[in-house]
Backbone and ligand atoms as CSV (ligand in chain L), in Angstrom:
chain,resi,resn,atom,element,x,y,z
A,1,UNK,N,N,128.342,28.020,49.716
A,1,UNK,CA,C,126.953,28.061,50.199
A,1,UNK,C,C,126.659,26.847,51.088
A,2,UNK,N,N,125.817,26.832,51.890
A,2,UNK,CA,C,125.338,26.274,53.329
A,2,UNK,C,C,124.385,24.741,52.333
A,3,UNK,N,N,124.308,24.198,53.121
A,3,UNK,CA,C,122.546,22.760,53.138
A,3,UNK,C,C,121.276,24.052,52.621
A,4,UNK,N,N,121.912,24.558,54.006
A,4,UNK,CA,C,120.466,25.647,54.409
A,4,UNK,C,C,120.506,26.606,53.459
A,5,UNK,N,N,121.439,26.843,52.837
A,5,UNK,CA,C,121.543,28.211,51.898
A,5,UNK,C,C,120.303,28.002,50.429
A,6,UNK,N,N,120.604,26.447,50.183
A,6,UNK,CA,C,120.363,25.774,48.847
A,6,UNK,C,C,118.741,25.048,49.336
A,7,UNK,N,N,118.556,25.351,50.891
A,7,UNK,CA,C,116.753,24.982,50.840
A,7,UNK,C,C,116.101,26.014,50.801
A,8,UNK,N,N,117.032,27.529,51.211
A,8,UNK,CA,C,116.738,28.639,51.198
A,8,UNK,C,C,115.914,28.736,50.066
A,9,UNK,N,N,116.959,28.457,48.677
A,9,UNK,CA,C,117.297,29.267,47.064
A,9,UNK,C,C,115.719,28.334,46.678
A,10,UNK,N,N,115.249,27.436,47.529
A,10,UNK,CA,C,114.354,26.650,46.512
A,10,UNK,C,C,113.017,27.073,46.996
A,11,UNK,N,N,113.368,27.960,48.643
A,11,UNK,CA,C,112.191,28.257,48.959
A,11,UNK,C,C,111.878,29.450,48.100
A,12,UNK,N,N,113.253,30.339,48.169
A,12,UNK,CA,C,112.762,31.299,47.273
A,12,UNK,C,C,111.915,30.854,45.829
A,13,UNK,N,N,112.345,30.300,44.937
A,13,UNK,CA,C,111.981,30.312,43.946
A,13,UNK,C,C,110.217,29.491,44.038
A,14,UNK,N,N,109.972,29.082,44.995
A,14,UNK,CA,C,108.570,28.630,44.853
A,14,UNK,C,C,108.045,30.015,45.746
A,15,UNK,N,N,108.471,30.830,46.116
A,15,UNK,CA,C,107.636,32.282,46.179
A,15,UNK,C,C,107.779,33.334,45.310
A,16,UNK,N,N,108.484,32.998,44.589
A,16,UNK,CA,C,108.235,33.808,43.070
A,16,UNK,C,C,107.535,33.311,42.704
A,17,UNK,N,N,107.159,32.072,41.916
A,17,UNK,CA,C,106.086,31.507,41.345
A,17,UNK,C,C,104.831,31.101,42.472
A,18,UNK,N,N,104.755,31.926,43.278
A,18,UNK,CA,C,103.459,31.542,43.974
A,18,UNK,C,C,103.056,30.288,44.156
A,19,UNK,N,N,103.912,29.218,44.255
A,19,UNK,CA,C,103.383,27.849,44.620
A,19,UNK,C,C,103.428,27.637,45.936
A,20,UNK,N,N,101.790,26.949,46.465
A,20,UNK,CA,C,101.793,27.335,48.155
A,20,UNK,C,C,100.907,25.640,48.312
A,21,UNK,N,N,100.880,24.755,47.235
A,21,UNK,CA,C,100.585,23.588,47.213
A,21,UNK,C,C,101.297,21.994,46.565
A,22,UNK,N,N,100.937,21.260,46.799
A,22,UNK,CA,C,101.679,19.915,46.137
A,22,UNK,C,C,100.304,19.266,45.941
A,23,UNK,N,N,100.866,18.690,44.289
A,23,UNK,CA,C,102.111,19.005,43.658
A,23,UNK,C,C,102.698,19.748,43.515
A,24,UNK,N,N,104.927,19.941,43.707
A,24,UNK,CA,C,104.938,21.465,42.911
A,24,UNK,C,C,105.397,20.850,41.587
A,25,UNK,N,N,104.649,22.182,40.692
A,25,UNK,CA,C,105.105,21.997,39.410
A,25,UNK,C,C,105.978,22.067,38.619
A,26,UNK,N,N,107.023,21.491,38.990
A,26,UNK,CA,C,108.512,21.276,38.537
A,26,UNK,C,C,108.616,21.956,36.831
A,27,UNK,N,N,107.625,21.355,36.183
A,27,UNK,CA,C,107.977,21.352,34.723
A,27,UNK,C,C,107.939,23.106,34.625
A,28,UNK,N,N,106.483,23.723,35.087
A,28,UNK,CA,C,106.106,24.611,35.012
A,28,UNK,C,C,107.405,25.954,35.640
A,29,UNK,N,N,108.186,25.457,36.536
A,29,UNK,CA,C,108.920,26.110,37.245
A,29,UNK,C,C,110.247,25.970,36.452
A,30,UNK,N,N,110.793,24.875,35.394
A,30,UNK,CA,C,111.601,25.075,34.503
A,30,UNK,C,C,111.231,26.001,33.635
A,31,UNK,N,N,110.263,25.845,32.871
A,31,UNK,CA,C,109.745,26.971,32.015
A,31,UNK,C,C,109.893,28.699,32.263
A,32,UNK,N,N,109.427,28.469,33.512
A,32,UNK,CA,C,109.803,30.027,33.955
A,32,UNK,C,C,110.848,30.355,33.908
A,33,UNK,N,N,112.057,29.925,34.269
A,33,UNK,CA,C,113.453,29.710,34.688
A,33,UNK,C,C,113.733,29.962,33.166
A,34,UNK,N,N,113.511,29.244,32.352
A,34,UNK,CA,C,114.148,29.688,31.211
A,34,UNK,C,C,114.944,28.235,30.227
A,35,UNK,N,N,114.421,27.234,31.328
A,35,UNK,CA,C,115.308,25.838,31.170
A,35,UNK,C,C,114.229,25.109,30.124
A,36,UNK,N,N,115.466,24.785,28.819
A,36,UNK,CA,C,114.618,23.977,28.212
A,36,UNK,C,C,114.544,22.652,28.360
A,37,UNK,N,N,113.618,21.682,28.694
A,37,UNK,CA,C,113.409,20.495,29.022
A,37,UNK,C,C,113.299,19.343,27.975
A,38,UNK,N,N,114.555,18.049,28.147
A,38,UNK,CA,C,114.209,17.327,26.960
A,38,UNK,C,C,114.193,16.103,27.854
A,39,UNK,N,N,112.847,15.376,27.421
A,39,UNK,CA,C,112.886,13.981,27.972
A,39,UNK,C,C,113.835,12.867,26.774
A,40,UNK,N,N,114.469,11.861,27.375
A,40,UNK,CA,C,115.069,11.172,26.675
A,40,UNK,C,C,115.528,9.592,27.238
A,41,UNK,N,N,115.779,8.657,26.552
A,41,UNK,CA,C,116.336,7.567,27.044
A,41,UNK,C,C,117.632,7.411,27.495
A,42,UNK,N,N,118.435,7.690,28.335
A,42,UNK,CA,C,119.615,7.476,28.447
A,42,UNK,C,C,120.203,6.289,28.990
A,43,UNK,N,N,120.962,5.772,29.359
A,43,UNK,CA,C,121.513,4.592,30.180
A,43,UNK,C,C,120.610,4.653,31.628
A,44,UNK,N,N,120.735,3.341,31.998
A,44,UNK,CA,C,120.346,3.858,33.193
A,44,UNK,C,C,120.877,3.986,34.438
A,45,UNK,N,N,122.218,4.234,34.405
A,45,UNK,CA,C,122.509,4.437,35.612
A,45,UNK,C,C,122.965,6.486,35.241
A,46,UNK,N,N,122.136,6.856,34.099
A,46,UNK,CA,C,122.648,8.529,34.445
A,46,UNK,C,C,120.756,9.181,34.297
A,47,UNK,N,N,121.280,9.872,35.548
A,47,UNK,CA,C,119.586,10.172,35.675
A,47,UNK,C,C,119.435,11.667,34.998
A,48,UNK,N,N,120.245,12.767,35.025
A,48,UNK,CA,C,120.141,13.531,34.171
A,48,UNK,C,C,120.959,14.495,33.917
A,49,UNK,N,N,121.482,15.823,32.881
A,49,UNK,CA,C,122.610,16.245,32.763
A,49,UNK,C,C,122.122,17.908,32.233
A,50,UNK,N,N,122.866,18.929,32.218
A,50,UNK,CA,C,122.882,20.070,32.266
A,50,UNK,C,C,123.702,20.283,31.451
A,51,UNK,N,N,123.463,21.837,30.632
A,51,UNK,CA,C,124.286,22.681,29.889
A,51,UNK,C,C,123.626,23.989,29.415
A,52,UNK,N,N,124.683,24.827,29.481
A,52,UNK,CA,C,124.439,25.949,28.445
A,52,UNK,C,C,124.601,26.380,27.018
A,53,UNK,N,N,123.672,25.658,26.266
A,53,UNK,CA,C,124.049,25.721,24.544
A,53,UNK,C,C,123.907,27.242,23.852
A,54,UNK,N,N,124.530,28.109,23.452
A,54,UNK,CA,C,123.873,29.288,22.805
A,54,UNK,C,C,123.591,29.960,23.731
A,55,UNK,N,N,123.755,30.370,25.013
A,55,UNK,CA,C,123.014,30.815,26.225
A,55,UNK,C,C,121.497,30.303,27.143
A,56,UNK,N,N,121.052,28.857,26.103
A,56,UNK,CA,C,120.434,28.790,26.450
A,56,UNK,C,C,120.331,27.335,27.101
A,57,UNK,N,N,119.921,27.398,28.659
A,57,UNK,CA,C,120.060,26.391,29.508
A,57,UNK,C,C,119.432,25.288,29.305
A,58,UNK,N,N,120.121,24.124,28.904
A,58,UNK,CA,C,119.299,22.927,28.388
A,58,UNK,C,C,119.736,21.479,29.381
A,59,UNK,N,N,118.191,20.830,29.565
A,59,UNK,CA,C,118.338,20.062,30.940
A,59,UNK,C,C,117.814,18.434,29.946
A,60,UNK,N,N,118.592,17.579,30.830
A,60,UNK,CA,C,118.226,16.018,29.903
A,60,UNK,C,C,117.761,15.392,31.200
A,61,UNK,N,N,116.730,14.508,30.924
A,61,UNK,CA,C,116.201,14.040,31.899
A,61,UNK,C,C,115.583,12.636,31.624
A,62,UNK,N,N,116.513,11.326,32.435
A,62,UNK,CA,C,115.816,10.102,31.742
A,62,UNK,C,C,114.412,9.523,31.725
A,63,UNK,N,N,114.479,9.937,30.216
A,63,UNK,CA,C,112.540,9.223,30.370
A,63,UNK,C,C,111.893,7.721,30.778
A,64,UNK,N,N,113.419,7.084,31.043
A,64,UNK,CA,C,113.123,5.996,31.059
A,64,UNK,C,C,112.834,5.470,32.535
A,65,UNK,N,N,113.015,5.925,33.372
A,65,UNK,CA,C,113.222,6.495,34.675
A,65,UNK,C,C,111.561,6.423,35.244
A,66,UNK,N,N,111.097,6.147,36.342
A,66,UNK,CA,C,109.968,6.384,36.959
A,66,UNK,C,C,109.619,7.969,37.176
A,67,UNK,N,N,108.419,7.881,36.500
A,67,UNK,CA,C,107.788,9.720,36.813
A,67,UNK,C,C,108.343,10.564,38.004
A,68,UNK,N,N,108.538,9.879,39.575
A,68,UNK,CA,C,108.556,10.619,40.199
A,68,UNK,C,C,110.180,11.075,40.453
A,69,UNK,N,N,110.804,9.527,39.743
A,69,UNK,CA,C,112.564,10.072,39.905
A,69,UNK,C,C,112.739,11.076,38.492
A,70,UNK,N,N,111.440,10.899,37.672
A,70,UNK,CA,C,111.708,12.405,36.799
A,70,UNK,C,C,111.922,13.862,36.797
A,71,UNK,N,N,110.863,13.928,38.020
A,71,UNK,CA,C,110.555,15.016,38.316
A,71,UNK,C,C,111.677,15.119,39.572
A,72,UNK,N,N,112.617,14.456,40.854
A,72,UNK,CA,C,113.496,14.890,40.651
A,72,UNK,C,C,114.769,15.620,40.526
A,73,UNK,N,N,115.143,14.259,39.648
A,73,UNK,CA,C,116.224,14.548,38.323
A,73,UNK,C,C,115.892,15.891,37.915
A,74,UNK,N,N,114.781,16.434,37.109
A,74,UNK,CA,C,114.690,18.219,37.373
A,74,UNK,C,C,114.913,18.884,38.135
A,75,UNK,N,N,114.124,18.576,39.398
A,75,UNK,CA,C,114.480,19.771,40.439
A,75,UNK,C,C,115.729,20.116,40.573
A,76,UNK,N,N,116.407,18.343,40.699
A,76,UNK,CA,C,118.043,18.483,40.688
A,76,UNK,C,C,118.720,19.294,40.151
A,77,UNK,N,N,118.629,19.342,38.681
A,77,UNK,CA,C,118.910,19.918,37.874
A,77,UNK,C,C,119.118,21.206,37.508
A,78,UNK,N,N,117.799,22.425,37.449
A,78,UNK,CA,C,117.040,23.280,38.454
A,78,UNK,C,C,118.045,23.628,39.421
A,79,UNK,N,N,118.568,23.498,40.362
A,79,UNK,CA,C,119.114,23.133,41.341
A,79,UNK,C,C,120.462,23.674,41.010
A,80,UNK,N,N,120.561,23.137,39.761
A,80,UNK,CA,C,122.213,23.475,39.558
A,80,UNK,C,C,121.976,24.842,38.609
A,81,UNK,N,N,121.378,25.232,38.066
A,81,UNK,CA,C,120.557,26.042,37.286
A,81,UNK,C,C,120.892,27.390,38.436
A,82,UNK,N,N,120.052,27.189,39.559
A,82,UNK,CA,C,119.941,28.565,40.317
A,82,UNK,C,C,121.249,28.386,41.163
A,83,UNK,N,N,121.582,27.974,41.349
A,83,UNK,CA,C,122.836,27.389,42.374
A,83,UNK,C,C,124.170,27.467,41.739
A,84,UNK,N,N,124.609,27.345,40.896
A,84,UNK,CA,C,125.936,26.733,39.755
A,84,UNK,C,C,125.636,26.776,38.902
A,85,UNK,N,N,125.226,28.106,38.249
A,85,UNK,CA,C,125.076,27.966,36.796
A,85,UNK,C,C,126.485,27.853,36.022
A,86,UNK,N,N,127.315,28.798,37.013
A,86,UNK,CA,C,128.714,28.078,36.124
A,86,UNK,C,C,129.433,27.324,35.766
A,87,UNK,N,N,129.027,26.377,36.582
A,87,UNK,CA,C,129.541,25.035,36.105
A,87,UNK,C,C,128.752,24.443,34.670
A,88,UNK,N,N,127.625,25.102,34.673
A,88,UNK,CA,C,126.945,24.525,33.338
A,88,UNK,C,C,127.291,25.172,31.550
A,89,UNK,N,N,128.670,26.250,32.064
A,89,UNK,CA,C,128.880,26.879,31.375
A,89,UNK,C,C,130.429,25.814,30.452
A,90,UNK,N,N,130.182,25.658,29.230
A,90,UNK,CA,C,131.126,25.023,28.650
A,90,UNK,C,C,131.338,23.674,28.701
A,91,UNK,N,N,130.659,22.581,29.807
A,91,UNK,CA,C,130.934,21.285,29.949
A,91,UNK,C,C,129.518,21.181,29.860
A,92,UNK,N,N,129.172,19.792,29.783
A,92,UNK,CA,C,128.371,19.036,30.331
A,92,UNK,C,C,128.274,18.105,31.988
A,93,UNK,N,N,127.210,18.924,32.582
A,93,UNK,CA,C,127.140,18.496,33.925
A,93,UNK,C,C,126.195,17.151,33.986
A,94,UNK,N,N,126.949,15.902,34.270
A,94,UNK,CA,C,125.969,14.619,34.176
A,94,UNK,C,C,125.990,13.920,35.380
A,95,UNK,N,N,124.737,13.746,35.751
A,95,UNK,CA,C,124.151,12.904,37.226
A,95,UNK,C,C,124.079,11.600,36.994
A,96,UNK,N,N,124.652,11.062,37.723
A,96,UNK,CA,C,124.749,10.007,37.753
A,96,UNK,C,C,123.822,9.623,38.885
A,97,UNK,N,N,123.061,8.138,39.038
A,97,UNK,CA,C,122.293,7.675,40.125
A,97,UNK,C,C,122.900,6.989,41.312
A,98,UNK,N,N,122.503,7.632,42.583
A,98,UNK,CA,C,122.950,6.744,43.562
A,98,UNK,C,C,123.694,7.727,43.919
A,99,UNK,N,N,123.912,8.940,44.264
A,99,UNK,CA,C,125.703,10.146,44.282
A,99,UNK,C,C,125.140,10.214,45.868
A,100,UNK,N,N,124.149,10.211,46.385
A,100,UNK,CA,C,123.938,10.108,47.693
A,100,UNK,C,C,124.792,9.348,48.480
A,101,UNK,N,N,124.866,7.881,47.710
A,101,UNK,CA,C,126.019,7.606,49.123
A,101,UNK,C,C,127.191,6.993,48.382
A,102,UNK,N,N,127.997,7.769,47.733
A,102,UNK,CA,C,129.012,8.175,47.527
A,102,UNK,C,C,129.194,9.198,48.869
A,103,UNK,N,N,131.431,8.862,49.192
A,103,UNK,CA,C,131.857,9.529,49.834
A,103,UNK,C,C,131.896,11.213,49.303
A,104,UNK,N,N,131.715,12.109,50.425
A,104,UNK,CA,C,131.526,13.503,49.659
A,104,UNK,C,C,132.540,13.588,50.066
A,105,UNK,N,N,133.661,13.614,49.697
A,105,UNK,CA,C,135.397,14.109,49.721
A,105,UNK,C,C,135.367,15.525,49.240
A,106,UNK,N,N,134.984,15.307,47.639
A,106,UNK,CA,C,135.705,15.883,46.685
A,106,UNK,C,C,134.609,17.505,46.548
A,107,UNK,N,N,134.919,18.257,45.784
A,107,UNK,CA,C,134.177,19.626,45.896
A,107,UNK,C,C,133.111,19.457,45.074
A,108,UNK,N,N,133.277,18.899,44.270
A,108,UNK,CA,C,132.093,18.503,42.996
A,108,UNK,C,C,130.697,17.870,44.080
A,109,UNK,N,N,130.838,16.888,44.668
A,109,UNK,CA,C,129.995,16.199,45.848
A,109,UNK,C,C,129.263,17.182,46.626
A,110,UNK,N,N,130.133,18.469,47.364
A,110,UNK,CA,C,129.314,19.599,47.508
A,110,UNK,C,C,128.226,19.727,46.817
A,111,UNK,N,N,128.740,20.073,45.606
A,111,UNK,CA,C,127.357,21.077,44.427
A,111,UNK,C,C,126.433,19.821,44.458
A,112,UNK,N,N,126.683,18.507,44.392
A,112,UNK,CA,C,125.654,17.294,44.418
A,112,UNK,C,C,124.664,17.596,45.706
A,113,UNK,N,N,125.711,17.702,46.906
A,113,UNK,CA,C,124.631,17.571,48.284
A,113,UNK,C,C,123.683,18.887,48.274
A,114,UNK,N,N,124.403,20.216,47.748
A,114,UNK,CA,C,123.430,21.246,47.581
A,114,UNK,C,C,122.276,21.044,46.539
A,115,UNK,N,N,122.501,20.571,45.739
A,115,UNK,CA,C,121.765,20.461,44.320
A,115,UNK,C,C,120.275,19.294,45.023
A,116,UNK,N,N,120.978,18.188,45.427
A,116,UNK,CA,C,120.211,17.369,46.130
A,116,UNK,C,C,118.644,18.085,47.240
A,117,UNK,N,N,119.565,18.875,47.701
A,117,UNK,CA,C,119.194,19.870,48.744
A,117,UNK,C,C,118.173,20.765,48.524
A,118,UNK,N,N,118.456,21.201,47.164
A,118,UNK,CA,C,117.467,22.147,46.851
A,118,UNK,C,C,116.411,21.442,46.433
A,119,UNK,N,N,116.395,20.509,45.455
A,119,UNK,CA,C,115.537,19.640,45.037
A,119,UNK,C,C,114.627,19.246,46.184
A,120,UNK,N,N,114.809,18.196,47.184
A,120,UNK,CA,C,114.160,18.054,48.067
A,120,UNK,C,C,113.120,19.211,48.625
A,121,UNK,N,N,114.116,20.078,48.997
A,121,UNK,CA,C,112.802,21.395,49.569
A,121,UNK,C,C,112.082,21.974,48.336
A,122,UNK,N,N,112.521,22.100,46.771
A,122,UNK,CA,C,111.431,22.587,46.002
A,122,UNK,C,C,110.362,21.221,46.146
A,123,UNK,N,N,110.611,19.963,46.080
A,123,UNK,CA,C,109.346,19.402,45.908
A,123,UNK,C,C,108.840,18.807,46.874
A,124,UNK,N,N,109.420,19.376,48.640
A,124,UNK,CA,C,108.600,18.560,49.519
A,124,UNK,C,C,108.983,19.799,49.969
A,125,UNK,N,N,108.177,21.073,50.059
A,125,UNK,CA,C,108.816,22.139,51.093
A,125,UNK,C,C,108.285,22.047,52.528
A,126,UNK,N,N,109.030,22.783,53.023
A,126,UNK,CA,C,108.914,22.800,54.767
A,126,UNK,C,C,107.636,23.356,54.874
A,127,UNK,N,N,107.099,24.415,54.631
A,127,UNK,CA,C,105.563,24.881,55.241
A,127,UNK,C,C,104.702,23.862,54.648
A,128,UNK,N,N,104.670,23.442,53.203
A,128,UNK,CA,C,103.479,22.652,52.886
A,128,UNK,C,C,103.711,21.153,53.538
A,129,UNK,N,N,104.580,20.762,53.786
A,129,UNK,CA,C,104.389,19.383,54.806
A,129,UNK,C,C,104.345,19.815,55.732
A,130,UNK,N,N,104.434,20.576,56.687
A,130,UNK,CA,C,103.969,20.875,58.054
A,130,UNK,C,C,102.761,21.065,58.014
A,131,UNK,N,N,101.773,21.805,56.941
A,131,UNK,CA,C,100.112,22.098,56.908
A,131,UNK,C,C,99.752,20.548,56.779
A,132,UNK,N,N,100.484,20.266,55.622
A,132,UNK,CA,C,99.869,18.396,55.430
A,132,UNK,C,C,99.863,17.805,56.402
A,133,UNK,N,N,100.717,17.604,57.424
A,133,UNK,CA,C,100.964,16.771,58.737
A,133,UNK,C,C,100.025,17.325,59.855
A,134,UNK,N,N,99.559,18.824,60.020
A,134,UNK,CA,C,99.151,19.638,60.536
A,134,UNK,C,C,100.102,19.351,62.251
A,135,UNK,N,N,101.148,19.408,62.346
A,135,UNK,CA,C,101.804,19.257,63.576
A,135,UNK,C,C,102.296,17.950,63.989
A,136,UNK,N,N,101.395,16.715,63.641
A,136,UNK,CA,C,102.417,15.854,63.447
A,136,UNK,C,C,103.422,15.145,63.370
A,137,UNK,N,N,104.667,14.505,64.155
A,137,UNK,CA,C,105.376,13.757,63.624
A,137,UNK,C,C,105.122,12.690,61.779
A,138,UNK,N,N,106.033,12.501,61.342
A,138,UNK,CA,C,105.959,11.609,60.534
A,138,UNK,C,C,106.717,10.291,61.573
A,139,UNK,N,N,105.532,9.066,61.109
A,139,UNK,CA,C,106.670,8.143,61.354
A,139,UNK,C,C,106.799,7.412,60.165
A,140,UNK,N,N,108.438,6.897,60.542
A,140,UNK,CA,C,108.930,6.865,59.362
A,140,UNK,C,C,108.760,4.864,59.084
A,141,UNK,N,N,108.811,5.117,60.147
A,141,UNK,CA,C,108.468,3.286,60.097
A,141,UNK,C,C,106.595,2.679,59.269
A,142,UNK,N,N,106.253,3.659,59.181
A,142,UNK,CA,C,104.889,3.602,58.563
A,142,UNK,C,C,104.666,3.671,57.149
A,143,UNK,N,N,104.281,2.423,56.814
A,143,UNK,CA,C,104.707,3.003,54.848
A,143,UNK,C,C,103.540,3.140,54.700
A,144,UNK,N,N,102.579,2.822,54.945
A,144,UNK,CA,C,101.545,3.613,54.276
A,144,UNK,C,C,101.485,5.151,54.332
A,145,UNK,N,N,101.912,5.666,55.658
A,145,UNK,CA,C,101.711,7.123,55.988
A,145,UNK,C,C,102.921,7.419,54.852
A,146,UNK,N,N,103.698,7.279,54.593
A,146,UNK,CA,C,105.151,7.448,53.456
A,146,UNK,C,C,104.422,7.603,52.239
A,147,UNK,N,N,104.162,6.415,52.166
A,147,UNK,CA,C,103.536,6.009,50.777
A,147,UNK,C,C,102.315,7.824,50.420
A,148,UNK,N,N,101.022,7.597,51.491
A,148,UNK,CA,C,100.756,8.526,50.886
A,148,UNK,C,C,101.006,9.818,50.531
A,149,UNK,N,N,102.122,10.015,51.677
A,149,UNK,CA,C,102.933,11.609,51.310
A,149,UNK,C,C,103.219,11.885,50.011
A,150,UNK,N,N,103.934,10.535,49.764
A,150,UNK,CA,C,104.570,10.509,48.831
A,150,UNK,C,C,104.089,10.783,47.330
A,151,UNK,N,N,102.906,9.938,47.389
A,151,UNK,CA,C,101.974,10.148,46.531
A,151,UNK,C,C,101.267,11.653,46.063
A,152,UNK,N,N,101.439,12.438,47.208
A,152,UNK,CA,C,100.198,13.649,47.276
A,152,UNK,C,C,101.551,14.448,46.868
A,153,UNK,N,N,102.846,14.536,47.148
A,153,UNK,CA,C,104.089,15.445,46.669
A,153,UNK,C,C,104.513,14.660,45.090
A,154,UNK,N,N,104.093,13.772,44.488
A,154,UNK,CA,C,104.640,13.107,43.306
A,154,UNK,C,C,106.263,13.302,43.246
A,155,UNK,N,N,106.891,12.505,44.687
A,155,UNK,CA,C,108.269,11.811,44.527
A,155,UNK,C,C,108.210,10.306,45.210
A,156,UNK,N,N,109.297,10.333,44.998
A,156,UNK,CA,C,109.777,8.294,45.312
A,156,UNK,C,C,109.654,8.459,46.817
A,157,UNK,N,N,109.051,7.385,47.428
A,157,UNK,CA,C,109.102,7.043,48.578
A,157,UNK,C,C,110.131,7.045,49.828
A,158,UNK,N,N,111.540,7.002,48.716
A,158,UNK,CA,C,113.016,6.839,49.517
A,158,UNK,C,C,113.144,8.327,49.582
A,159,UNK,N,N,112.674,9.200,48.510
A,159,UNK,CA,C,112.834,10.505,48.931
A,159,UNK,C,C,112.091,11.425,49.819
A,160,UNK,N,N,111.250,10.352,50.058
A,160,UNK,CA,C,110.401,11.315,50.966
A,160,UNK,C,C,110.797,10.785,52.420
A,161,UNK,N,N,111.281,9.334,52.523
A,161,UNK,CA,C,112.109,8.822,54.014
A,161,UNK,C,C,113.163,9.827,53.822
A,162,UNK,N,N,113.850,10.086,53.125
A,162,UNK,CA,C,115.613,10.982,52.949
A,162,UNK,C,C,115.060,12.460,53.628
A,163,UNK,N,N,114.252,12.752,52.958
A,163,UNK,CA,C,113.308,14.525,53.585
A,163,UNK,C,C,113.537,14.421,54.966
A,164,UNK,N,N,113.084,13.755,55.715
A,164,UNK,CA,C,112.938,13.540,57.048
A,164,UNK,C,C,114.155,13.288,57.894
A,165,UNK,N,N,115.243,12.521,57.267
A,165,UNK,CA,C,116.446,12.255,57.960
A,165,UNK,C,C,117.190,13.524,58.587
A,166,UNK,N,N,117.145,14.606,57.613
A,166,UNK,CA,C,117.489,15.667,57.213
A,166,UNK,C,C,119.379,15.772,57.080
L,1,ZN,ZN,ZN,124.127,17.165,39.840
């Protein structure tokens, strides 16, 4: 599957659930999905991890972590959920922080840059920042204009500069 395939899969899934505003509701959009959500303390350099227990898809997500890298560490997650569920079948799939700039050599790095991928467009999608901007450039050199994007989509600031790089 494509970058584009995996902003596709996230647009889809916020038009099943009718979300046409930001915030999107990440938690609410696990629930549907079927993903059970456990907040928890983990180390901190692992931001969050995946599996299928019993058939049923269970997502870890560090609570210790700032709200907006919570939310995410879900989407991410999510991500691998609609994207690779098979990989969540029999192992434990664990994220580690920072896989962005790691070299993507290896095939595993794929499912990261897609997973990444999807995340981004479920929680900053392409039509609702284009209405927000209403035509607009972003500049990126502007942190306040960042800052408040950032704020009104509830993610990290670096993720909302990363949105834009594309
Ligand atoms: Zn991952």
């Amino acid at each position: 599957m494509s970058i584009d395939g995996a902003r596709q899969a996230a647009r889809d899934v916020l038009k099943q659930y009718g979300i046409t505003t930001a915030p999107v509701p990440v938690d609410r959009i696990a629930r549907e999905l079927g993903v059970r959500v456990q907040f928890a303390p983990f180390d901190n350099e692992l931001s969050g991890m995946a599996h299928i227990r019993d058939g049923v898809v269970v997502v870890g997500v560090n609570s210790l972590h700032a709200p907006n890298r919570q939310r995410f560490t879900l989407a991410h997650e999510i991500g691998h959920v609609v994207l690779h569920r098979h990989i969540l079948e029999g192992a434990v799939h664990v994220d580690r922080v920072l896989l962005r700039d790691r070299n993507s050599s290896a095939g595993t790095d794929l499912l990261e840059i897609q997973a990444n991928a999807f995340a981004s467009e479920l929680l900053m999608p392409t039509d609702i920042l284009e209405a927000t901007l209403g035509g607009r450039q972003v500049v990126l050199d502007d942190d306040v204009e960042v800052a408040t994007l950032a704020k009104k989509f509830r993610v990290s600031e670096s993720a909302m500069r990363f949105r834009f790089f594309k």
